[in-house]
C-alpha positions in Angstrom: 39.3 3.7 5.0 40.5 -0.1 5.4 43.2 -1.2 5.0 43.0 -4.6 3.3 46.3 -5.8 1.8 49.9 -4.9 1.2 53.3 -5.4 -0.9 56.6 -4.0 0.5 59.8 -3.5 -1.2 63.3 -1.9 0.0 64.5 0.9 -1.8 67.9 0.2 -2.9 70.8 3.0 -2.3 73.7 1.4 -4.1 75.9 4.0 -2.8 74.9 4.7 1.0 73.8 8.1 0.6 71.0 8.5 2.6 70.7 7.6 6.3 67.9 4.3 7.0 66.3 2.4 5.1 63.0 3.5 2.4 60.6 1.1 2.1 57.8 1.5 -0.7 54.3 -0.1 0.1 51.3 -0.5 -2.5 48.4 -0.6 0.5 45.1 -2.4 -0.7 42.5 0.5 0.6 38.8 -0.1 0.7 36.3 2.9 1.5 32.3 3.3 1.6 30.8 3.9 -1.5 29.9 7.2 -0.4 33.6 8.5 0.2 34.9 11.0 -2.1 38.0 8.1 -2.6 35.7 5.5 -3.9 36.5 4.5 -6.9 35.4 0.6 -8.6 38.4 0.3 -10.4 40.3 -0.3 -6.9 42.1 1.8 -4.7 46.0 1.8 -3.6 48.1 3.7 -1.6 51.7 4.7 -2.3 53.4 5.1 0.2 57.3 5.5 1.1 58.5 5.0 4.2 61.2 5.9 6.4 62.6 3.6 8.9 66.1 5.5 10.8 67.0 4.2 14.0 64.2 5.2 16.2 62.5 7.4 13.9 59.8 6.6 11.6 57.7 8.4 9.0 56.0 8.7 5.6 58.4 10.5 3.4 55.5 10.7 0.6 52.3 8.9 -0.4 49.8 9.1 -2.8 46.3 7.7 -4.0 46.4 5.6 -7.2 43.5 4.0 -9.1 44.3 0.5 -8.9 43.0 -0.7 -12.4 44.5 2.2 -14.4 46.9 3.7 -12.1 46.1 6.9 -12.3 47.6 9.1 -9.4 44.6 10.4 -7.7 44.9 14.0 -6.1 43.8 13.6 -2.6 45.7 13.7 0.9 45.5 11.8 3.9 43.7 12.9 6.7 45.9 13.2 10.1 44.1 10.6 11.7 44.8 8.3 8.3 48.2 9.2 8.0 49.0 8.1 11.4 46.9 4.7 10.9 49.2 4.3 7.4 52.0 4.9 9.9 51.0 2.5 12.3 50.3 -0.3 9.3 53.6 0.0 7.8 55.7 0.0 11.5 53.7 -3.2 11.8 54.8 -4.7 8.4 57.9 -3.8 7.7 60.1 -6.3 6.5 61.4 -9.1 9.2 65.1 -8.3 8.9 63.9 -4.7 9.8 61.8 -5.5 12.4 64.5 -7.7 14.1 67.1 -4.3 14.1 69.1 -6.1 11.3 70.1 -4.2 7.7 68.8 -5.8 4.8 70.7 -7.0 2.3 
């Protein structure tokens, strides 16, 4: 599984009430032909993404068919989900990345 591409978005909380900041990422995914995932209609990942302080995780992600966005039902591997992890710590947004809220 490659990772390829990405669009990042923060999740609003109008009224404050959870802790950190949620970020939702549509990953670009490319995998073999021969995976199980492959699909030629495209392949994204949903993923949303917790960003607290010093503490960071996927709160949820799923597999969509790019071309018809169809949620696919398949999980990430542990090795994948801490690559995903990896990729979205490394692109978060540049306010976040600097310690500074977003606005």
């Amino acid at each position: 599984m490659d990772i390829t591409g990405h669009t990042v978005e923060l999740l609003e909380d109008p009224f404050n009430l959870l802790s950190g900041s949620r970020y939702e990422y549509f990953l670009t995914i490319e995998v073999d032909e021969e995976d199980e995932l492959y699909t030629e209609k495209g392949l994204l990942l949903k993923v949303i993404f917790l960003v607290d302080g010093s503490e960071s995780r996927i709160l949820q992600n799923y597999f969509i068919e790019q071309e018809t966005e169809k949620v696919l039902d398949f999980e990430l591997e542990e090795d994948e989900e801490e690559a995903v992890k990896e990729y979205c710590l490394n692109h978060l947004p540049e306010d976040e990345n600097n310690g500074d809220e977003l606005n």
